[in-house]
C-alpha positions in Angstrom: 288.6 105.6 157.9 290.6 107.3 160.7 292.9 110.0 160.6 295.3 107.8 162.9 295.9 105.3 159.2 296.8 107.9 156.7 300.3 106.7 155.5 300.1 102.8 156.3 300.6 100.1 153.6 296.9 100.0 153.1 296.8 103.3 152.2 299.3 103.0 149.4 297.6 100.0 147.7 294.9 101.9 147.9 296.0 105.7 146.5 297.9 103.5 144.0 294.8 101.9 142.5 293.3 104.9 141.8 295.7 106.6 140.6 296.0 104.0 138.3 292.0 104.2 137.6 292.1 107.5 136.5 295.0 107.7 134.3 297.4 110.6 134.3 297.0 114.0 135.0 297.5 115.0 131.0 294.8 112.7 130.1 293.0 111.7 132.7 290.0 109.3 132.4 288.2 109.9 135.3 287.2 112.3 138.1 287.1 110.5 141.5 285.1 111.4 144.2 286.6 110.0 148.2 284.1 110.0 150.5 286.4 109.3 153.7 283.3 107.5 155.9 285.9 109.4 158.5 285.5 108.1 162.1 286.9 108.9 164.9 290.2 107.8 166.1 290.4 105.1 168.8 293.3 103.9 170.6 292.9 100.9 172.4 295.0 99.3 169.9 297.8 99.5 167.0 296.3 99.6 164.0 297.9 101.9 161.8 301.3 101.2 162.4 301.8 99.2 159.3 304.3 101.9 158.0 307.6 100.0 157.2 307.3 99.7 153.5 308.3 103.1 153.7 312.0 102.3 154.0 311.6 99.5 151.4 313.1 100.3 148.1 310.9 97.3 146.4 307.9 99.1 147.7 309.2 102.9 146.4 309.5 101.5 142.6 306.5 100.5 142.8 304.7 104.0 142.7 307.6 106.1 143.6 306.0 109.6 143.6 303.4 108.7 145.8 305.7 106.4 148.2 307.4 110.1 148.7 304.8 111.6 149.6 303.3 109.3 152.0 306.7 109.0 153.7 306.4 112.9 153.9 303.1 113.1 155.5 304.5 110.0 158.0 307.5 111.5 158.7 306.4 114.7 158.9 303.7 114.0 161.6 301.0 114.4 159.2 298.6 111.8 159.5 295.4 113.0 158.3 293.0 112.5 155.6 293.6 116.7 154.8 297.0 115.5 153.9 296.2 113.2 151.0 295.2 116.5 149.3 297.8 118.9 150.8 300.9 116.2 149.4 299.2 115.5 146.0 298.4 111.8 146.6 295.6 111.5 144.0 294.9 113.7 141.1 294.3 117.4 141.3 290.8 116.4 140.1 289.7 114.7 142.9 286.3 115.5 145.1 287.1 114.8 148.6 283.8 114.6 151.0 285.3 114.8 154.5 282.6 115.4 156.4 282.5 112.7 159.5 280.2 109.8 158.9 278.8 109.9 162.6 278.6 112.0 165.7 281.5 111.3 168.6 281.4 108.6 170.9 281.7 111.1 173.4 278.7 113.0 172.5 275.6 111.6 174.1 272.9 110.9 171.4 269.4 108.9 170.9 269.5 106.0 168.0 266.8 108.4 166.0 269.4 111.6 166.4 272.0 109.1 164.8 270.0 107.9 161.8 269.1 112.0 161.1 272.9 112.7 161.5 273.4 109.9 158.8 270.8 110.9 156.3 272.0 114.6 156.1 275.5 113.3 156.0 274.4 111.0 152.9 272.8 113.7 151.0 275.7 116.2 151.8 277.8 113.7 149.8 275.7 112.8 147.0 275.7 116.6 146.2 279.5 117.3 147.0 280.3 114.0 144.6 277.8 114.8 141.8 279.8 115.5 139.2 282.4 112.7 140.0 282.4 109.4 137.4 283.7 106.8 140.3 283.0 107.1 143.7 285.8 105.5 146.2 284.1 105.1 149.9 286.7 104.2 152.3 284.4 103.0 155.4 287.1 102.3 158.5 285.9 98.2 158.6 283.8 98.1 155.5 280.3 96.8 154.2 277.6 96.6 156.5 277.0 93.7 159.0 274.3 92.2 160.7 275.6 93.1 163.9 275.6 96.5 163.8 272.4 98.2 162.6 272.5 101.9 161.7 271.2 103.5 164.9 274.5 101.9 167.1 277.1 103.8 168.2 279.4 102.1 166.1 277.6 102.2 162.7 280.1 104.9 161.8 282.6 101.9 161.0 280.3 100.8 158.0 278.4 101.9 154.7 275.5 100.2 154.4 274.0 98.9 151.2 270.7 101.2 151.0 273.7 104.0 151.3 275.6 103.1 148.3 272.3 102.5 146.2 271.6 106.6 145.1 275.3 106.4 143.6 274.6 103.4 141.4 271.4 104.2 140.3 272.4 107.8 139.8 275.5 106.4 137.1 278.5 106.1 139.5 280.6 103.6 139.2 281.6 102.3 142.9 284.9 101.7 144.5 284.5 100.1 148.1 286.9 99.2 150.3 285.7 96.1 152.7 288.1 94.5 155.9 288.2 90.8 155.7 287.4 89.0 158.9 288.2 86.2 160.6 285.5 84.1 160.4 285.7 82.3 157.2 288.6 82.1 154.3 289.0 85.0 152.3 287.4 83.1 149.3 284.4 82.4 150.7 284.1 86.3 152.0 284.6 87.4 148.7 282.3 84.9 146.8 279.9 85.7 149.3 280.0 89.7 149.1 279.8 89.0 144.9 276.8 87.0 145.5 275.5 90.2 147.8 276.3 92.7 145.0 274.4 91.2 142.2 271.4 91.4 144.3 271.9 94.7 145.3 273.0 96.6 141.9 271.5 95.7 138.5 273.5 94.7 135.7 276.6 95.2 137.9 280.5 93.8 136.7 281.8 92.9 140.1 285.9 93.2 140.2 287.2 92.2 144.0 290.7 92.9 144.2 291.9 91.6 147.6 295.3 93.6 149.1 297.4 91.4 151.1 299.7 93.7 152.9 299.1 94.2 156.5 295.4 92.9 156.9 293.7 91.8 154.4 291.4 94.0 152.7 289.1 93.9 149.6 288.6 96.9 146.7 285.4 96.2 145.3 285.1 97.7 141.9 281.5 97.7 140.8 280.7 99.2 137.1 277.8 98.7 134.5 280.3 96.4 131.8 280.1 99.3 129.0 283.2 101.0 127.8 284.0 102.6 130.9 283.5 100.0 132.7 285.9 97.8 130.6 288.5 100.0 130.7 288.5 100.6 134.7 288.8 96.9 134.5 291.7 97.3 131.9 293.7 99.3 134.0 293.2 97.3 137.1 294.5 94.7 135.7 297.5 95.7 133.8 298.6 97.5 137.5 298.3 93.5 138.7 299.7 92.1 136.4 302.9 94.0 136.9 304.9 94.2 140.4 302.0 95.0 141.9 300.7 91.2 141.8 302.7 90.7 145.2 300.6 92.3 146.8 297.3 92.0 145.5 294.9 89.0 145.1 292.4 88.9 142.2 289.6 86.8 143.5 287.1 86.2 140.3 289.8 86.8 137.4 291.0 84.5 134.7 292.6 81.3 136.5 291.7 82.6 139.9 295.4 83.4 140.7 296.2 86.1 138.3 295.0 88.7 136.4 295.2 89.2 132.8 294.6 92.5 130.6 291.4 91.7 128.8 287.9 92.0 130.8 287.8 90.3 134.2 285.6 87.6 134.2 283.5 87.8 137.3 280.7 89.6 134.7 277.1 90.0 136.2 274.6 90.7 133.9 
C-alpha cells in the first residue's frame, strides 16, 4: 500500500468488502485487523489516479456512506492510510497496524539489516492484531514472487508466504489482496495462486474474488470451512450477487461466472 492510493476505485472495492465481512456496527460479526504492508510512495508514474467513480451516481448507491467519505478524504487532500480511520471507512472496531513494512529507499541499508527490519516489523503486527478474527493485509503489488527475495530493496511491495503463516496457524482467517500481472490470463493466475494456497495453509476454503475496476486485483479470502468461515463466504457472496457483480469476478464459484448465496465451491480440505 501507499499513501499516494487512498481514495481510488480499488480502495472502495476493497473497504466495501469488509465492511460487508463484518456486518454492521450494531451487530458486528467480526473484528478486522489492516495491516497496511505501507510502502513508500513513488512517482514515476500514475497509479492512483483511478478516482472518477467518485462523481458516478451508479458507484455512490453502491455503498453510499463510504463513497462520501472517500470523496471527502479525495477532495479534501487527504490521501493517507490515517484517513481511513479519521473518516470512519471501516468499523469503529478495526485494528490498524501502520507501521511501514520496510526501511526507505533512500536510507542506505545491508540485505541482513533488511530481513531484521522485517522480522521485528512481523512480530510488531502479530501482537498489535492478536485479538483481531480476520486479518486484511494490503501488500502494495501483492503475494510474493520469485523475483524478488526478501533481502531486495523492493521486498516491501510483497508479503511473503512464511509471513502470513503465524496468522493461520494462530486462528486468523486471512484476507489478501494480490495485483494481477500481465503475464498470463487472469484465470490461470488465480488457479494457480489456489493451487499455492492449499500447499501452504491446511484445511484452507480458498474464496478469490477478482475486482475489475481499474487494474485488476484479487481478494483472497482464506478461512478453515467451519461456521465462520461459511458465513464470511455468505456475505461475500450476497454483496456479489447484488450491484456489486459489475465489478467483481468470482473465479472458483458456482458456474464460474457468478456467485450464488450458499458456500463457494472452491473448498480445500
Amino acid at each position: 500500500m501507499q499513501n499516494r492510493y487512498v481514495g481510488d476505485v480499488g480502495d472502495y472495492g476493497k473497504y466495501s468488502l469488509i465492511r460487508r465481512l463484518c456486518g454492521s456496527e450494531t451487530r458486528p460479526l467480526v473484528r478486522p485487523g489492516v495491516v497496511w504492508c505501507l510502502f513508500h510512495d513513488e512517482t514515476f508514474n500514475n497509479d492512483g489516479k483511478h478516482t472518477s467513480y467518485l462523481t458516478n451516481p451508479e458507484f455512490a448507491r453502491l455503498d453510499p456512506d463510504l463513497h462520501a467519505s472517500l470523496h471527502s478524504i479525495v477532495s479534501n487532500g487527504h490521501r493517507s492510510i490515517s484517513a481511513i480511520a479519521e473518516y470512519g471507512c471501516l468499523p469503529a472496531s478495526t485494528i490498524f497496524f501502520s507501521e511501514p513494512i520496510s526501511v526507505t529507499q533512500s536510507t542506505r541499508s545491508r540485505p541482513i539489516e533488511r530481513i531484521r527490519y522485517r522480522e521485528i516489523w512481523l512480530q510488531e503486527c502479530l501482537q498489535r492484531t492478536q485479538q483481531c478474527e480476520l486479518v486484511f493485509f494490503d501488500p502494495d503489488n501483492g503475494l510474493e514472487v520469485a523475483s524478488v527475495p526478501k533481502h531486495h530493496p523492493k521486498a516491501g511491495k510483497y508479503i511473503y508466504w512464511d509471513e502470513l503463516s503465524p496468522f493461520w496457524k494462530r486462528g486468523n482467517t486471512l484476507l489478501i489482496y494480490h495485483h494481477l500481472n500481465r503475464t498470463v490470463s487472469a484465470a490461470q493466475q488465480v488457479e494457480a495462486l489456489t493451487r499455492r494456497f492449499t500447499t501452504e495453509f491446511d484445511q484452507a476454503t480458498i474464496v478469490p474474488l477478482v475486482f475489475r475496476r481499474g487494474s485488476s486485483r484479487v481478494f483472497w479470502l482464506i478461512h478453515r470451512g467451519d461456521d465462520f468461515g461459511r458465513e464470511l463466504g455468505r456475505r461475500a457472496a450476497i454483496m456479489l450477487s447484488g450491484d456489486w457483480s459489475r465489478h467483481f469476478r468470482p473465479f472458483g464459484w458456482p458456474n464460474r461466472d457468478q456467485a450464488t448465496t450458499g458456500t463457494p465451491c472452491l473448498s480445500i480440505t
